[in-house]
C-alpha positions, -999 to +999 in steps of 0.1 A: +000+000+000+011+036-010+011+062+016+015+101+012+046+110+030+040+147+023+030+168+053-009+188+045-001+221+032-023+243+058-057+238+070-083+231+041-117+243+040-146+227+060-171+207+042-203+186+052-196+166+082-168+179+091-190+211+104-206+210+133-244+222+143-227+257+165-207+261+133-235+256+108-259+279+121-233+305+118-222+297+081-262+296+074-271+332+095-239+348+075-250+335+042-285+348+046-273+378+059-244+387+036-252+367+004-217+349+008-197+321+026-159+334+019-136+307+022-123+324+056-156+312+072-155+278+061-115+275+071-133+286+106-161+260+108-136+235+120-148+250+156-182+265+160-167+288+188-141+301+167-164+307+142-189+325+163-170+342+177-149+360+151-188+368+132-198+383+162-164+403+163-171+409+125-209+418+124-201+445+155-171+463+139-193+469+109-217+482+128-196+508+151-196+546+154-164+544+132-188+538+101-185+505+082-171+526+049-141+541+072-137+502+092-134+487+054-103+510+052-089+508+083-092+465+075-076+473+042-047+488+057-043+464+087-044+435+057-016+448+039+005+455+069-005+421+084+006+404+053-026+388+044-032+385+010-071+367+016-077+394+038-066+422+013-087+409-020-113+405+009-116+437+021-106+456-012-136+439-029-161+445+000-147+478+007-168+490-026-200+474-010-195+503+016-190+530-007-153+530-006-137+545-041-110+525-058-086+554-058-091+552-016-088+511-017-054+519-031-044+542-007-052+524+023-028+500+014-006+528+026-021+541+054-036+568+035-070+580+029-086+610+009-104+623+044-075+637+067-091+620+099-093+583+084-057+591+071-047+597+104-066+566+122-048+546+097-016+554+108-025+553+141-040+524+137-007+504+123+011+522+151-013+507+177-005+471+158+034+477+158+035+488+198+008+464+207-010+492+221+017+512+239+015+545+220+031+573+234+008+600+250+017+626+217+006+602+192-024+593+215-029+630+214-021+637+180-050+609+167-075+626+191-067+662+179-074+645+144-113+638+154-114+601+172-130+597+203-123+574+230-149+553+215-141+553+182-100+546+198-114+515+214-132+506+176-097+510+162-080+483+189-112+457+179-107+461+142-069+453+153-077+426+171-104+413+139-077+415+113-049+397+134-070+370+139-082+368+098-043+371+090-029+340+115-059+319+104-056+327+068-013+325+063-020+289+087-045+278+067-036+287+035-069+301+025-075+300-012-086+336-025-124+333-033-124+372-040-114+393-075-078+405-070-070+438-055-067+473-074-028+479-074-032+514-093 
């Protein structure tokens, strides 16, 4: 008998029985509710808490005082600097869905924005990655002076903590892109 000495190349996708009831009622509720199942989700399934959890993370960072157009940016960003190429054809082609133009797609892949505040929160935002939340108190300053509120700071740390967890779980995995590629310029 033949056996397949090569190691699985990341995690694959989760199909029919290998997706439990918690997990399935998830995939169902974000299919009705988005019109889509992205790959991401069904890498996910493998645990029904994992994959509650990060659609309950998901479905309340669109829906904070940041504005879903401006979060679609902000996850832009954090994708590129993440290195997450699933997550950056993810959230450059739902970005549109929010009303985000192509020209500012492209320039949230550098931190950038045509609206001086979101420009700012971007860069605060990969700041907040890089320290792992220990800003000094003149940038903390500085991104406040821009327009953010306290609220909308702590909005900042959750989309943060959203697009780690989509980056780790799609390199490990090995997602495959179920989205049209990116605008590059």
């Amino acid at each position: 008998m033949k056996t397949n000495t090569e190691p699985q190349k990341g995690i694959p996708l989760a199909t029919g029985g290998q997706i439990g009831e918690r997990a399935r009622s998830c995939l169902d509720r974000f299919a009705t509710d988005f019109k889509l199942t992205p790959n991401l989700l069904r890498v996910l399934a493998h645990s029904g808490a994992a994959l509650e959890g990060f659609t309950e993370l998901m479905r309340a960072n669109l829906s904070s005082s940041l504005g879903s157009k401006a979060a679609e940016q902000f996850m832009v960003a954090l994708a590129v600097h993440n290195g997450s190429d699933y997550a950056f054809a993810a959230h450059s082609a739902l970005a549109a869905n929010f009303g985000v133009s192509k020209e500012d797609v492209i320039a949230a892949r550098n931190a950038s924005a045509t609206d001086p505040k979101t420009a700012a929160g971007l860069r605060f935002a990969l700041r907040l990655l890089d320290t792992h939340g220990r800003v000094s108190d003149s940038e903390l300053a500085a991104v406040r002076e821009a327009g953010y509120s306290d609220e909308e700071l702590v909005e900042i740390a959750a989309l943060i903590g959203q697009s780690v967890i989509t980056a780790i779980v799609n390199n490990l995995a090995k997602t495959p892109v179920d989205f049209p590629a990116p605008p590059r310029k």
